[in-house]
C-alpha positions in Angstrom: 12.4 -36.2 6.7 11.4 -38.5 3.8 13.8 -40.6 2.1 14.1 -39.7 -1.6 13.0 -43.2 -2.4 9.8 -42.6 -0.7 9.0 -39.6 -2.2 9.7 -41.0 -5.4 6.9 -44.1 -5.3 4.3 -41.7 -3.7 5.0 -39.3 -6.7 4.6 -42.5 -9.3 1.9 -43.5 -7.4 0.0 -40.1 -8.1 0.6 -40.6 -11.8 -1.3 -43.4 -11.9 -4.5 -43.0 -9.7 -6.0 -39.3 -8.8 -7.9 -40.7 -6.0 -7.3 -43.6 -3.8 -10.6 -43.7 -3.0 -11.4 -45.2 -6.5 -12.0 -48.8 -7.1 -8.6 -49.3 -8.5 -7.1 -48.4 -5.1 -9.4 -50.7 -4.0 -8.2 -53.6 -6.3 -4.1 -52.1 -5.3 -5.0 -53.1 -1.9 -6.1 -55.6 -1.9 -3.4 -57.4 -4.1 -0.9 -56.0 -1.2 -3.0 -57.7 1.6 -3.0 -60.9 -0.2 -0.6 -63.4 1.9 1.2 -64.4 -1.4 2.5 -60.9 -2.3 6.1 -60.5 -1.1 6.1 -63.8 -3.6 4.0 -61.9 -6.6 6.5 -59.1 -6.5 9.9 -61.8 -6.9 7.5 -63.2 -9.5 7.0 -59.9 -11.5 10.4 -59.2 -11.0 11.4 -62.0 -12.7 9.5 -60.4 -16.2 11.7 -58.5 -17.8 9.2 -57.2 -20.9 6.2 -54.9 -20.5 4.3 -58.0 -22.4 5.5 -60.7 -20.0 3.8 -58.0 -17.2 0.5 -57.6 -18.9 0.4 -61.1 -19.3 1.4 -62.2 -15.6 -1.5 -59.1 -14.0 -4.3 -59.5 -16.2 -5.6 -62.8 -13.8 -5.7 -60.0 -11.4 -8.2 -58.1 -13.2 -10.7 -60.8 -13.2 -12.7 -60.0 -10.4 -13.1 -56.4 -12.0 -16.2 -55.3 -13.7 -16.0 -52.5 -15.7 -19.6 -50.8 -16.8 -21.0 -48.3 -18.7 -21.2 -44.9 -16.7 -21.5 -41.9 -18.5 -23.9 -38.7 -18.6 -26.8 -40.0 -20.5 -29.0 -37.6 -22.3 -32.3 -36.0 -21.6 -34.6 -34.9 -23.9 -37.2 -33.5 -21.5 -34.6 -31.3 -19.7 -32.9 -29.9 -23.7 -36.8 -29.1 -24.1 -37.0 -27.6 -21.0 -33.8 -25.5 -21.5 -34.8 -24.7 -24.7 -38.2 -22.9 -24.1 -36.3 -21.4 -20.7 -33.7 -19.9 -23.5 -37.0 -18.3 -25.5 -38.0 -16.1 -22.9 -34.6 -14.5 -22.0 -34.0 -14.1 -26.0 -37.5 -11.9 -25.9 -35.8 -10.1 -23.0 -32.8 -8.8 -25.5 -30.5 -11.1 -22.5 -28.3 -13.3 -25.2 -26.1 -14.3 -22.7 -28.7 -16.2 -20.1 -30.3 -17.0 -23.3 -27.3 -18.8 -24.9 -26.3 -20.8 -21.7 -29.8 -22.3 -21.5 -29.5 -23.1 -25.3 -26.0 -24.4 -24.9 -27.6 -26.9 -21.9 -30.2 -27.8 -24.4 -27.4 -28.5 -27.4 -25.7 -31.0 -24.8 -28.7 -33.0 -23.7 -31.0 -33.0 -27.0 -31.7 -36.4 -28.1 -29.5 -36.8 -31.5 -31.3 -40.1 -33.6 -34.3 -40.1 -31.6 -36.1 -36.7 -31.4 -39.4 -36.5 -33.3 -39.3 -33.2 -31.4 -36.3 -31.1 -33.5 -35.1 -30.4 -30.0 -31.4 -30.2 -31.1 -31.8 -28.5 -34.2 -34.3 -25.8 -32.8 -32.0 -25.4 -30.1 -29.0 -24.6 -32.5 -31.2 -22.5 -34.8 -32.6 -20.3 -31.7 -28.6 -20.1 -30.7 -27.9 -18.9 -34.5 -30.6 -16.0 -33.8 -28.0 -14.9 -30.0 -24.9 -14.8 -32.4 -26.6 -12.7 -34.8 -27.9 -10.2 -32.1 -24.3 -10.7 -30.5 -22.0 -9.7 -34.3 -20.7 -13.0 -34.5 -21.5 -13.7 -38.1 -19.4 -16.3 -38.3 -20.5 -18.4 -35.8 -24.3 -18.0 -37.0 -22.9 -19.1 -40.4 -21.7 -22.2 -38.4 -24.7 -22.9 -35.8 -27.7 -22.6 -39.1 -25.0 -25.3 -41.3 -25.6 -27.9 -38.1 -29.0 -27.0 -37.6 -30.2 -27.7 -41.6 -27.7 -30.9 -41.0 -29.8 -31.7 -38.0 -33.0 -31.7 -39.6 -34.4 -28.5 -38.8 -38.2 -28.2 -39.7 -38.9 -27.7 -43.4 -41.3 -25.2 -43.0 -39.2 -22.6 -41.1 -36.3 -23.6 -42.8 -36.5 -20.0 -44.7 -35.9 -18.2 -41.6 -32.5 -19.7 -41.2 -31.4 -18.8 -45.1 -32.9 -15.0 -44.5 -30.5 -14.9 -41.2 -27.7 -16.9 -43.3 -27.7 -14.3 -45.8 -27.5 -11.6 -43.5 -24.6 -13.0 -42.1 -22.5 -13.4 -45.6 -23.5 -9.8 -46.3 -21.8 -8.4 -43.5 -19.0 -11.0 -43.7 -18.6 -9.3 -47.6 -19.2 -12.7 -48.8 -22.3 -11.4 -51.1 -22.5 -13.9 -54.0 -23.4 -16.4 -50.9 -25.7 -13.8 -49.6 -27.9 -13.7 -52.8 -27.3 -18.1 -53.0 -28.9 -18.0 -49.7 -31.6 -15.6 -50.5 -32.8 -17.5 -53.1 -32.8 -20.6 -51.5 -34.8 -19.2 -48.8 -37.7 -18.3 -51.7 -37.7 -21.4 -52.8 -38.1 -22.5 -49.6 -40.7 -20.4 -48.6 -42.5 -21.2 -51.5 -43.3 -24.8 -51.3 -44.0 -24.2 -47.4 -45.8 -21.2 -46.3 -48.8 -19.3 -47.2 -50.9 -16.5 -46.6 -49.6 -13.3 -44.8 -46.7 -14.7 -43.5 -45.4 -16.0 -47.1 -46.0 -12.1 -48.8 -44.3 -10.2 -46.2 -41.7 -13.1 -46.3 -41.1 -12.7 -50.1 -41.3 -9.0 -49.6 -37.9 -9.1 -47.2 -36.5 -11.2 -49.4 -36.5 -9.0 -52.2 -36.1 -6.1 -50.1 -32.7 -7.6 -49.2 -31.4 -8.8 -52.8 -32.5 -5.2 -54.3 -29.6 -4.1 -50.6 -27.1 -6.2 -51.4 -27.2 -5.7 -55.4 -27.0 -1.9 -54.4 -24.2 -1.9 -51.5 -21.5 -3.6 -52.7 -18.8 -1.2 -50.5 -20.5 -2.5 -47.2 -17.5 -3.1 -44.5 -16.9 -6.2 -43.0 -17.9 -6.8 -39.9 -15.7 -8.0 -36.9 -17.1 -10.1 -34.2 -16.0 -8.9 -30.8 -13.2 -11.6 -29.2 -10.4 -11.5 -32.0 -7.4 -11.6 -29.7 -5.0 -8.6 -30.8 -1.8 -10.9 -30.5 -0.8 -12.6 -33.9 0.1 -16.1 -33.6 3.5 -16.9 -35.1 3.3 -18.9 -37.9 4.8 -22.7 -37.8 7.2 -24.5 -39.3 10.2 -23.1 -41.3 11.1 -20.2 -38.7 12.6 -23.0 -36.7 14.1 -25.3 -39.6 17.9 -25.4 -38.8 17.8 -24.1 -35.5 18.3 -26.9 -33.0 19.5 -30.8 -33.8 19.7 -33.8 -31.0 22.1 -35.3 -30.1 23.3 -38.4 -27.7 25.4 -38.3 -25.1 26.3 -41.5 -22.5 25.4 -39.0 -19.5 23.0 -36.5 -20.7 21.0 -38.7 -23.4 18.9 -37.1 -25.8 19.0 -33.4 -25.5 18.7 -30.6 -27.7 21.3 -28.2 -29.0 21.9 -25.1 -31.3 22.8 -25.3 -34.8 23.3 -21.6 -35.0 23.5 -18.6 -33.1 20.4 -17.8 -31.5 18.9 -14.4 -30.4 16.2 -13.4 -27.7 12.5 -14.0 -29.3 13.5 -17.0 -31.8 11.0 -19.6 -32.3 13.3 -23.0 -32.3 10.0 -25.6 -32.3 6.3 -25.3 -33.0 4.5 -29.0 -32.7 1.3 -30.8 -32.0 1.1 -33.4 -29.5 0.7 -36.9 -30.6 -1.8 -37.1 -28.1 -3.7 -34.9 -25.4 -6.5 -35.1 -22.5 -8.8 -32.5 -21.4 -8.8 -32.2 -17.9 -12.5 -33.3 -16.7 -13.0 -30.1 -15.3 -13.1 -28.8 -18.9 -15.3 -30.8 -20.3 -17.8 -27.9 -20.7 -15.8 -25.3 -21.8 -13.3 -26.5 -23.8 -13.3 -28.4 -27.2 -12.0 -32.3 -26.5 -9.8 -32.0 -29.7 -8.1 -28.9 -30.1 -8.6 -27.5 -26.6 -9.5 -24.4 -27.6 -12.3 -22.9 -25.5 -16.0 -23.8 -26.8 -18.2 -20.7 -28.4 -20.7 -22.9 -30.7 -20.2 -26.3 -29.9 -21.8 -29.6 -31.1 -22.1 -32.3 -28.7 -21.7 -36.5 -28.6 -23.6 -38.2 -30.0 -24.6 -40.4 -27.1 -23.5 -38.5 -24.4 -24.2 -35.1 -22.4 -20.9 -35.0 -21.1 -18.4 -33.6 -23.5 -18.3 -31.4 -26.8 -16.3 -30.3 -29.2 -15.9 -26.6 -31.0 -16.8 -27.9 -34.4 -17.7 -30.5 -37.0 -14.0 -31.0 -38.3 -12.8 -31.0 -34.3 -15.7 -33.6 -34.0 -14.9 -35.9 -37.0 -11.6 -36.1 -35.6 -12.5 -36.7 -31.8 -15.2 -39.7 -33.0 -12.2 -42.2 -33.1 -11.4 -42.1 -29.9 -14.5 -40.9 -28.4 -16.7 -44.0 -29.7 -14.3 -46.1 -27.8 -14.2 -44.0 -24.4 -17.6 -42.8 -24.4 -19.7 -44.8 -22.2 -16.7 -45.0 -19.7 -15.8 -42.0 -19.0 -17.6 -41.5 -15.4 -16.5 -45.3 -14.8 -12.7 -44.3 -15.1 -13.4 -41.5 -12.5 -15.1 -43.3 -10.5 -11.8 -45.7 -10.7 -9.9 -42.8 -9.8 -7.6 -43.0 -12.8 -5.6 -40.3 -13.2 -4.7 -37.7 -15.8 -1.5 -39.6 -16.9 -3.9 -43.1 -17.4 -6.3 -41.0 -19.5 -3.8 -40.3 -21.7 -2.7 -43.4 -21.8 -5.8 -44.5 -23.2 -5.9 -41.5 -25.6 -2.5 -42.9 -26.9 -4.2 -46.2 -28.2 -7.7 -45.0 -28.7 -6.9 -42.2 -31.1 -5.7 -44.7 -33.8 -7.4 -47.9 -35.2 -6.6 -51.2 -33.9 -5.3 -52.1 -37.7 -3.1 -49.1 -37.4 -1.4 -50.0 -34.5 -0.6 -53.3 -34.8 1.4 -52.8 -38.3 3.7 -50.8 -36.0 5.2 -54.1 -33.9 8.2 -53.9 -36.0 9.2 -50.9 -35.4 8.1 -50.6 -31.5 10.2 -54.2 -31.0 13.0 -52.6 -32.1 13.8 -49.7 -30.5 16.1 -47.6 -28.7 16.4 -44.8 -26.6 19.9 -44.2 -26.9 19.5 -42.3 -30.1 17.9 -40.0 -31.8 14.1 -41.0 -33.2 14.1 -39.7 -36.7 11.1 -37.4 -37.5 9.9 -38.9 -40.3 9.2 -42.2 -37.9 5.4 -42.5 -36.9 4.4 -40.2 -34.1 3.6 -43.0 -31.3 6.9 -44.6 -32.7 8.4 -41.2 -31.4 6.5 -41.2 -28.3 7.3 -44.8 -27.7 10.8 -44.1 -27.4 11.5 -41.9 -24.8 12.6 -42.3 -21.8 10.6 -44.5 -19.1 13.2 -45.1 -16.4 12.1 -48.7 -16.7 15.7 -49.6 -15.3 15.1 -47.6 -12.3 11.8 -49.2 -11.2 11.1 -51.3 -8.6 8.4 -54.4 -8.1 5.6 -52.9 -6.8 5.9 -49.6 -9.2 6.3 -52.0 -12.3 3.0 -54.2 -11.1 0.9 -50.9 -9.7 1.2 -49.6 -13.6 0.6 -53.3 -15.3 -3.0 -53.8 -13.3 -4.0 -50.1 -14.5 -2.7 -51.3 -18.0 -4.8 -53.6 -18.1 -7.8 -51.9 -16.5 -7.4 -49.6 -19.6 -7.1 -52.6 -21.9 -11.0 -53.3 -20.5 -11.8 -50.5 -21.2 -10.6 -50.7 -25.0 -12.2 -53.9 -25.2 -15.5 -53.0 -23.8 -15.6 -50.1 -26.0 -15.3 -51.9 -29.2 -11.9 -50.6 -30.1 -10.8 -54.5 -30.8 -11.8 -56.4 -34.2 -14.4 -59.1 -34.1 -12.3 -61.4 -33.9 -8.4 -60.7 -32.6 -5.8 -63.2 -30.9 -4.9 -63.7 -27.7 -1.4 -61.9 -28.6 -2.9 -59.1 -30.1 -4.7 -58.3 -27.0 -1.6 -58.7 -24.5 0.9 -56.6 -27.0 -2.1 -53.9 -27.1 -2.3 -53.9 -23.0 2.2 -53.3 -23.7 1.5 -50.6 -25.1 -0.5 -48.9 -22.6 2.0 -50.1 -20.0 4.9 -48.5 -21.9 2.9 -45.2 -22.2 2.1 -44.9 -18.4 6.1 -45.5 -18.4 6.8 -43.1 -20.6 4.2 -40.0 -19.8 5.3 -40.2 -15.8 8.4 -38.2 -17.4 7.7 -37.4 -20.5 3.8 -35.2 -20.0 4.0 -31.7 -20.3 0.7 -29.3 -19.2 -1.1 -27.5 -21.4 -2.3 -24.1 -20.6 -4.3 -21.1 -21.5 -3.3 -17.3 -20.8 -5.8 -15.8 -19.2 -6.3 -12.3 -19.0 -8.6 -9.0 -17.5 -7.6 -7.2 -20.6 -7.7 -7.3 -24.8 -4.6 -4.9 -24.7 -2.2 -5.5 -22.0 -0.3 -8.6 -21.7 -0.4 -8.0 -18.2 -2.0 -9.0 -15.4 -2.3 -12.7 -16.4 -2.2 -15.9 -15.6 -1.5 -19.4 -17.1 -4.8 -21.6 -16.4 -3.8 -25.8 -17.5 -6.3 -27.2 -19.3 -5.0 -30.5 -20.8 -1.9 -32.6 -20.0 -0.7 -33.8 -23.4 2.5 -35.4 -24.9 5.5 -34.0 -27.2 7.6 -36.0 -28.3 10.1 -33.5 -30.0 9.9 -31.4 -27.5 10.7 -33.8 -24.4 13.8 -34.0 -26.1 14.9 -30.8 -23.7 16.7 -31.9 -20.8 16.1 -29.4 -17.4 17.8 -26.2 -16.4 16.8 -24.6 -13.0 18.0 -21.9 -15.4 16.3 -22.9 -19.0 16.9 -21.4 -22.3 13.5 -21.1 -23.7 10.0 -20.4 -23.1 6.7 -22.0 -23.8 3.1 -20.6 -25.5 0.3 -23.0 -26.7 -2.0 -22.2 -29.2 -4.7 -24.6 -28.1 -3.2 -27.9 -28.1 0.2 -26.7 -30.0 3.3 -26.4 -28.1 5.6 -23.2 -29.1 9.2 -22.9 -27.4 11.2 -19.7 -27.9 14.7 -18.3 -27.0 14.3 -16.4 -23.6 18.4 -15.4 -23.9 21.3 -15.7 -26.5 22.3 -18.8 -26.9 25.7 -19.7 -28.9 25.9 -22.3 -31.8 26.6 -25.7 -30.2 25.6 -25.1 -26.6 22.8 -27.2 -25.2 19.4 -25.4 -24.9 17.1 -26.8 -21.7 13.6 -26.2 -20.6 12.5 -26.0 -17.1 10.2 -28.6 -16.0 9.4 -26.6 -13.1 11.3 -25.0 -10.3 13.5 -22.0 -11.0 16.6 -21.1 -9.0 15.7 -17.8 -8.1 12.2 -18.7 -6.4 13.2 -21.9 -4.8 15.7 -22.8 -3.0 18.7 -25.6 -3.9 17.7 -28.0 -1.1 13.9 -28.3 -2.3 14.6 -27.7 -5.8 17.2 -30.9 -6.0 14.3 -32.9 -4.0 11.5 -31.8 -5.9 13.1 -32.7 -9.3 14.0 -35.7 -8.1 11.2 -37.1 -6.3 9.3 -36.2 -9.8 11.6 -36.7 -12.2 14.4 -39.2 -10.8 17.4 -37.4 -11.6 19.7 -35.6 -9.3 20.2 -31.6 -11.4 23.2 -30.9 -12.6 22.8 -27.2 -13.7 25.1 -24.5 -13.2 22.5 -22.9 -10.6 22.6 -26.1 -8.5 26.4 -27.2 -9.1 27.2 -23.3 -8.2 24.6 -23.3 -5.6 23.2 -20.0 -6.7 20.8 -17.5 -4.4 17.2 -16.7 -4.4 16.4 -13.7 -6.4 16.6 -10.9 -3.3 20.3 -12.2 -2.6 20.9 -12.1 -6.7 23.6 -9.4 -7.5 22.9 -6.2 -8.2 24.3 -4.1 -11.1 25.1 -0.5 -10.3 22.4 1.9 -12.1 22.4 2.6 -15.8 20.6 5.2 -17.8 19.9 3.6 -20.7 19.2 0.1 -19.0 16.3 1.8 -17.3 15.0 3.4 -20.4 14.8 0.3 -22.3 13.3 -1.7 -19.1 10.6 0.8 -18.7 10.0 0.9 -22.4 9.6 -2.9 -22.6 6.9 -2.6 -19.4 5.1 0.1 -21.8 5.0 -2.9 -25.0 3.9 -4.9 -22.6 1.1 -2.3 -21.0 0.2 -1.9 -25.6 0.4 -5.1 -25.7 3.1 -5.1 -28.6 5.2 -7.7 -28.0 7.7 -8.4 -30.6 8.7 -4.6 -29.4 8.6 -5.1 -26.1 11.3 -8.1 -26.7 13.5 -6.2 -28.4 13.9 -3.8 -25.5 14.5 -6.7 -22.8 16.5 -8.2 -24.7 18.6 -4.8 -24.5 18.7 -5.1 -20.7 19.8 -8.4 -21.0 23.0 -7.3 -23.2 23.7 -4.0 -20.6 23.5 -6.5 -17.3 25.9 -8.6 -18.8 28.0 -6.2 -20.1 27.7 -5.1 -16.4 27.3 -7.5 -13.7 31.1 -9.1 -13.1 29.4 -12.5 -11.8 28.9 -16.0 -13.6 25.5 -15.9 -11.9 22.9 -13.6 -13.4 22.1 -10.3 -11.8 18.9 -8.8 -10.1 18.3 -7.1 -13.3 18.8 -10.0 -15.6 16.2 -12.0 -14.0 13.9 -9.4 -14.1 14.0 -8.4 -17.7 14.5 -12.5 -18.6 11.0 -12.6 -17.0 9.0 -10.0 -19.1 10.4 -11.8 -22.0 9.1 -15.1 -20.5 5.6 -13.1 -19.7 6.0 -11.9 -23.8 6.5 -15.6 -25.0 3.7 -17.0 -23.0 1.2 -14.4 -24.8 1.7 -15.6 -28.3 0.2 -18.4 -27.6 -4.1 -18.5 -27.0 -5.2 -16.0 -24.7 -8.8 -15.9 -22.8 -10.0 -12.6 -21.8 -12.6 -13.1 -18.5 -13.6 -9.9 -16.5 -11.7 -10.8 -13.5 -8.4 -12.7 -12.5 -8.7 -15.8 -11.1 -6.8 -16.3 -7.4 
């Protein structure tokens, strides 16, 4: 078998590259071949700050040329797709038609296109969400295509659609703005037939609107029927960290809590899409893409609106044009988001943090108010715990990211030579720091709008938290997660008593896995040796569990949570496991939790997990 010290480099080895078929593994082996390395790694050892590191492996790097790769865009094929889009929209099929239009979106030609590609494209996709009841999103899709520079002379088309979409959105002052502006239009472009029957449908519809004013709203199809909780001051006062010589950091409650609480709601400082959802999901809030606008520059990723693509043009400029180069690389997830962690702020920005990064320390507390890299600067990296070759693999893809930051223009004209080596720090001490620290983000998918069940979580991003990495592990945890796009919910999944620790589970539970692999698993992936009551105790897999003899009114409040569930009401369906929960204690004579505890502890987990963003598809995936 193994040794654990084995398993524990190949596991950090997998944080850093995805595929060792990449150019980086490349580069890794051949600084291993080299005749001098048993004296490079004593040499490395020797540096005992992540600066001294970047500075010994960037000579390394020399021989490494990083270029430009990225999907480029194509103006004959967003033509192509465009016209392709046309005749399924005459064919009444919006959904063939919007995929081709989407296509055309992503590879339409933003500064050069004398053509109106990209704006005819979004227009024509305006048109599918106004045949689909999506109001909304053709309020969005005509604002970009106007912004865009859709043709003048059509323009009116778009403000007749745009008022039909306030009207049945009940927004009719908007509705008669619109109509007007669409006359004026009209007007100074068109004439002939097409301009009367034109300004007859315009006043047609002002004489409509002035006359229904008790028109109902309309509801686009989609709305999920779960309401998300709402953040913030539910959890104020329920949970404080503390420090403790052999536990750290860790999390525990400032009050009695009960079954359903909400103890922490937060946004990560910084997350990655998963390449693989590049073309559904939005690269900023994560949330899955309906109208989306694209890059600039490239055909490769998009984002779900204009404030989501404000936002993701500070990082984006900078990792743009390498994105395919990094894969090609085979960096991993973890080293994306890495990069994320510098890119997403301004060189000026991060640099009037040294202060504060110099000084700090992981045996305390980081107060919220502190800056959120501070934060995620200062957990743990189990930089004690490394050895040579770990330390120097993570400095050379340090400083291949630091390339990449310089080639993508994310350093000042002119910067010093320290400037550069503290910025490649930084991305040494976040490849330190996410090994541990990362948490998955996911998305609940599910077969139907109703029923919280069948589902399944689908991961989507890998993103950090730093308030919530505060939660040491349980093979038995306290809480359960939900994410609403990229925000992180964690709620009580038992009662938990004022002053007891609360812990998360960072992956294996007790009652599916056994103690042998669950110990080695956590270990080789997390470096620490559990010390749960389910490991020290040594407790069973959930067949050999403890059973409680047969209650009455324990089975009427099980099978009425499973109904809440099947309505798809869970605050309801909660309240009844959480009722099972009380009766098997009351029942079971055992420190270990029964059959029946587990059980109902797991609908509540299924309950938690579907406040956060779920995505209805017509069958599961396997």
């Amino acid at each position: 078998m193994t040794d654990i010290s084995t398993l524990r480099r190949n596991g950090s080895h997998q944080t850093i590259q995805s595929d060792n078929r990449g150019q980086f593994g490349n580069l890794w082996r051949h600084v291993q071949r080299l005749n001098s390395y048993p004296q490079i790694l004593i040499d490395f050892q020797a540096k005992t700050s992540n600066y001294e590191r970047i500075r010994y492996a960037l000579p390394f790097l020399e021989c490494v040329k990083l270029v430009p790769i990225f999907r480029l865009k194509d103006s004959t094929l967003a033509e192509s797709n465009r016209l392709k889009g046309n005749e399924y929209f005459k064919k009444k099929d919006f959904a063939n038609a919007m995929r081709l239009y989407n296509t055309s979106i992503l590879n339409a030609q933003h500064e050069l296109d004398p053509d109106k590609t990209l704006s005819l494209a979004v227009a024509n996709r305006s048109a599918c969400w106004h045949h689909m009841n999506e109001p909304e999103m053709v309020i969005r899709d005509i604002q970009y295509a106007i912004a865009m520079g859709y043709p003048d002379k059509q323009k009116y088309k778009l403000y007749l659609r745009l008022a039909k979409a306030q009207r049945n959105l009940g927004q009719t002052t908007k509705a008669l703005t619109s109509l007007m502006i669409a006359k004026s239009t009209l007007t100074a472009t068109e004439e002939g037939n097409i301009k009367e029957a034109a300004l007859k449908q315009i006043q047609h519809d002002q004489e409509e609107i002035k006359a229904d004013t008790t028109r109902p709203v309309l509801q686009g199809p989609g709305a999920n029927t779960l309401h998300p909780p709402s953040a913030g001051k539910e959890a104020e006062g329920r949970i404080r960290v503390e420090f403790d010589p052999n536990l750290g950091r860790h999390v525990v409650a400032a009050a009695d809590l009960q079954v359903g609480d909400l103890l922490l709601q937060e946004s990560p400082y910084a997350s990655a899409l998963y390449p693989e959802q590049f073309g559904s999901h939005c690269q900023e809030c994560l949330h899955p893409l309906k109208a989306f606008i694209p890059c600039r520059t490239c055909s490769g990723v998009a984002f779900c609106s204009a404030e989501c693509a404000q936002k993701g043009e500070v990082y984006h400029r900078v990792e743009c044009q390498f994105a395919e180069a990094l894969r090609g690389f085979g960096c991993s997830q973890v080293a994306r988001l890495a990069l994320r962690m510098i890119s997403q702020r301004k060189f000026d920005d991060v640099m009037a943090l040294k202060m504060q990064l110099q000084s700090f320390k992981t045996d305390q507390e980081t107060p919220a108010d502190l800056d959120p890299y501070v934060q995620a600067y200062n957990l743990s990296g189990n930089d004690e715990q490394r050895e040579a070759d770990d330390q120097l693999e993570r400095a050379l893809m340090a400083c291949l990211l630091l390339q990449t930051l310089e080639k993508g223009g994310y350093f000042p004209p002119h910067f010093s030579d320290f400037e550069y080596v503290f910025i490649g720090s930084l991305l040494l001490r976040n490849l330190q720091v996410l090994q541990f620290n990362a948490h998955e983000v996911y998305e609940i998918l599910r077969p139907d709008r109703v029923s919280l069940t069948p589902s399944k979580s689908h991961q989507i991003a890998l993103a950090i938290y730093p308030r919530a990495s505060y939660f040491n592990h349980s093979c038995h945890g306290e809480v359960g997660r939900f994410f609403n796009g990229k925000t992180m919910g964690l709620r009580v999944l038992r009662p938990i008593k004022k002053g007891q620790e609360i812990h998360d589970n960072y992956g294996p539970t007790f009652y599916l896995k056994a103690f042998n692999e669950r110990r080695r698993e956590l270990d080789a992936r997390y470096w620490f040796q559990c010390g749960c009551t389910a490991c020290l105790e040594n407790w069973p897999l959930l067949a050999r569990l403890p059973k409680s003899e047969p209650r009455q009114e324990v089975e009427k409040a099980f099978q009425s949570g499973c109904e809440h569930i099947k309505n798809g009401q869970v605050e309801s369906a909660i309240r009844d496991f959480a009722v099972v929960l009380h009766q098997e204690c009351q029942l079971s004579e055992m420190r270990m939790p029964s059959q029946g505890y587990i059980k109902a502890e797991d609908k509540i987990r299924t309950c938690i997990s579907n406040y956060g963003k779920a995505v209805f598809i017509d069958k599961m995936l396997k």
